[in-house]
Every structure is written in structure tokens, then in C-alpha cells.
C-alpha positions in Angstrom: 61.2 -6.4 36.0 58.1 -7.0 35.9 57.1 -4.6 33.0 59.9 -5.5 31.1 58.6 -9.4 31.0 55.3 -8.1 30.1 56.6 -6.3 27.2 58.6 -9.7 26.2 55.1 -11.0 26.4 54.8 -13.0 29.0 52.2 -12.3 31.8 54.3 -11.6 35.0 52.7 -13.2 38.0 54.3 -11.3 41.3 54.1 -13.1 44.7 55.1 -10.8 47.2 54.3 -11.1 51.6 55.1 -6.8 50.8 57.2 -6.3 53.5 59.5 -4.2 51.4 57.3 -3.9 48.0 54.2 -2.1 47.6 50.8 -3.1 45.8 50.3 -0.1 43.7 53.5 -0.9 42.0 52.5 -4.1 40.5 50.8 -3.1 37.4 52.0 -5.4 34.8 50.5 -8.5 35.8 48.5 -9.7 38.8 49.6 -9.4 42.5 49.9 -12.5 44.6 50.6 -12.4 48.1 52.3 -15.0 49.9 55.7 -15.7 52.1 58.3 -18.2 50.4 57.6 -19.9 53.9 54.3 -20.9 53.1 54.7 -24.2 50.8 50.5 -24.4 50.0 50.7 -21.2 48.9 53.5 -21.6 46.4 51.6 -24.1 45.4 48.4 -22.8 44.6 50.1 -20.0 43.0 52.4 -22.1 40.6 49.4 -24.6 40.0 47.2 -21.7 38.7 49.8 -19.5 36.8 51.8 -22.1 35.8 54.9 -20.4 35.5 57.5 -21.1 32.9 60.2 -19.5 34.9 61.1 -17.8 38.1 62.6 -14.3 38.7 63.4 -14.9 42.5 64.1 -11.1 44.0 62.9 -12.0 47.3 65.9 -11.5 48.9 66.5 -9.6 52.5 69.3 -7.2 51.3 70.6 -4.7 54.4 74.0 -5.9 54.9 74.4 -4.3 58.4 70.8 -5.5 59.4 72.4 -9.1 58.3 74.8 -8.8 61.2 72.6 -7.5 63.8 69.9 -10.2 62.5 71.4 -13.1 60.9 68.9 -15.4 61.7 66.3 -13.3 59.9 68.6 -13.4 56.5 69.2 -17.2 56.8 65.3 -17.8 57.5 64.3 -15.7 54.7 67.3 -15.6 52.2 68.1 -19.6 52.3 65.6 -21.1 53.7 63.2 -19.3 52.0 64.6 -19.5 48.6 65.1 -23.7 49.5 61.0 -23.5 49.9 60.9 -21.9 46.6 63.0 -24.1 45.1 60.8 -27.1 46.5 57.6 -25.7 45.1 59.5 -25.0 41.8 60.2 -28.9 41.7 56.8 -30.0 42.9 55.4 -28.2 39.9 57.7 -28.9 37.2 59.5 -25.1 37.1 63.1 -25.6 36.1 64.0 -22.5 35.0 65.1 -19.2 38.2 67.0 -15.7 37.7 68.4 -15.4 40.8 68.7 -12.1 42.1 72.8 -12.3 43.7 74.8 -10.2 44.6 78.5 -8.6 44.2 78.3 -9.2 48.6 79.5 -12.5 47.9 82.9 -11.6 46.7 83.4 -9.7 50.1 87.4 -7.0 49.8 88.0 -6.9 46.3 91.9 -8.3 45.6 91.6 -7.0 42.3 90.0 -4.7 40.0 88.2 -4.5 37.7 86.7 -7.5 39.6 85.4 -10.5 36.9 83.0 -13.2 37.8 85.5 -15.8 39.2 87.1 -13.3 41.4 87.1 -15.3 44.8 84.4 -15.7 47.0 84.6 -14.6 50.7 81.8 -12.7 52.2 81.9 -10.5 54.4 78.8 -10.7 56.1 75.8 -12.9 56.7 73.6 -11.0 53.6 76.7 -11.9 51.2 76.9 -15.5 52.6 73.6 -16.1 52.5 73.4 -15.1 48.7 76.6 -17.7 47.9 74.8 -20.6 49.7 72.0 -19.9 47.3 74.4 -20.1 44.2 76.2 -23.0 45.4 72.0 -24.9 45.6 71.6 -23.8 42.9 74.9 -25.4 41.4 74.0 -28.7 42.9 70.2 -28.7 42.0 71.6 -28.2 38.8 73.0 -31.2 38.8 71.0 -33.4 40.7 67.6 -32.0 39.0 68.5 -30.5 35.9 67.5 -27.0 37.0 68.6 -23.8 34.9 69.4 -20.9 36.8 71.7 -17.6 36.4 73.0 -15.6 39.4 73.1 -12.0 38.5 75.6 -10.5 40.9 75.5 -6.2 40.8 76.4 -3.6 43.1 74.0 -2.1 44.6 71.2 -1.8 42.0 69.3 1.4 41.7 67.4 3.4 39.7 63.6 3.3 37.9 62.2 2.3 34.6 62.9 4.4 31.4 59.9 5.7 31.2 60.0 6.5 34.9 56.5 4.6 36.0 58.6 2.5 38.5 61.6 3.1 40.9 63.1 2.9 44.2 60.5 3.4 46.8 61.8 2.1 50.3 61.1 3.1 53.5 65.1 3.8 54.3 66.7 4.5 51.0 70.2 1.9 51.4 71.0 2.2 48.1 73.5 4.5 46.5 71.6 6.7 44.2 
């Protein structure tokens, strides 16, 4: 993502606590680290980068770990992405690309499944994910923020040119 923003030229700002990322990857831009818990932090970031827009892929994303651990997906997930959203406000950031996902559409009752195919998650990762898109509906509204949910399946895969890819401790995704 990153490098792709770059190459739109823009200068991609990443804040990241690394729990799942990893430092050498961030190449295209300069690294920040920082929880979506920590409000100062957002902050300071957003005050000296000043960002015109958000790309929030933050998101916990193990479905099964999600049941186990709910209250770690709700923690990070929603209210997480609520502290975002705050800090977003705060410093005058209306614009997020929310990273979704196809969870929140739970048993396909038809396919090929299209965008208003019913919501009904199956698990806490999936509902978590449709919380976020129905804030972001109603901050919509209420604030004037711009957002877009992109919901896939289980994204995969590296960069053209093969500089960046999937590099996770346990691989989940289907490659």
C-alpha cells in the first residue's frame, strides 16, 4: 500500500505498534510506531505529518483467534479504530479506506455474492469489522467524514515487482 501511495506521490506515513508488521518493510515512507490506543500519540503523529487521508489496516484479522479472544478483537478492532477516528477528528482528517472484510456477510445465500448481500457474521472478527462500517456510516453523517469499506476474501499475495509480500509468523491466508 504503502509503495503504491508513494508512487501516486504522496509521502505514506505508517504508524504501526508491529505486532504483526515488521520495520524492514516499511520503505516508502517513514515508520511511526504507536497503538491506536494511545490518543497523544495519534496526535503527535497527525500534527506533524498532517495527513490528508487515512488507510486504516490495523485490523486484528484471525477469525478463530476472534472466538477464543473476543475481547482482544473488540479492544483493538472497534475500539481501536473509534480512537482513530477521534484523533482523525481532532486534527481535521476526514477522509479513511477502511480495510473490511467479506467476514461480515457471514454463509453466503447466494452467489456470486454483490455488495448488499446481507450482513450476518459469523464470528466476533466479522462483527467487529460491520460495527466499524456502520461508525463509519453515522460519522458520515454526523461529521461529514468520507470513507470506503473495501470488503475481500482473504487478501494475499506481494507487490508486482515482488519487494513486499506476506510475511506472518503463521501464514492464515490462502495462498
Amino acid at each position: 500500500v504503502c509503495k503504491a501511495v508513494a508512487a501516486a506521490g504522496f509521502l505514506p506515513d505508517t504508524y504501526d505498534n508491529l505486532s504483526a508488521g515488521h520495520h524492514w518493510a516499511v520503505r516508502w515512507g517513514p515508520l511511526e510506531c504507536g497503538d491506536l490506543i494511545d490518543s497523544g500519540r495519534l496526535d503527535e503523529v497527525m500534527r506533524q505529518y498532517r495527513p490528508v487521508a487515512v488507510i486504516h489496516l490495523a485490523g486484528l484479522i484471525i477469525s478463530s483467534e476472534s472466538v477464543t479472544d473476543p475481547a482482544q478483537y473488540y479492544d483493538n478492532n472497534v475500539s481501536g479504530t473509534l480512537n482513530l477516528l477521534s484523533a482523525m477528528r481532532r486534527n481535521a482528517v476526514d477522509r479513511i479506506v477502511f480495510s473490511s472484510s467479506a467476514a461480515v456477510y457471514g454463509e453466503p445465500e447466494s452467489t456470486p455474492m454483490v455488495e448488499s448481500h446481507p450482513r450476518h457474521p459469523l464470528n466476533p472478527y466479522g462483527t467487529s469489522k460491520l460495527m466499524i462500517e456502520q461508525v463509519l456510516q453515522d460519522y458520515a453523517r454526523a461529521y461529514g467524514l468520507h470513507s470506503v469499506s473495501l470488503r475481500y476474501f482473504n487478501a494475499a499475495g506481494a507487490d508486482p515487482e515482488g519487494e513486499t509480500g506476506e510475511a506472518h509468523h503463521v501464514e492464515t491466508h490462502l495462498i
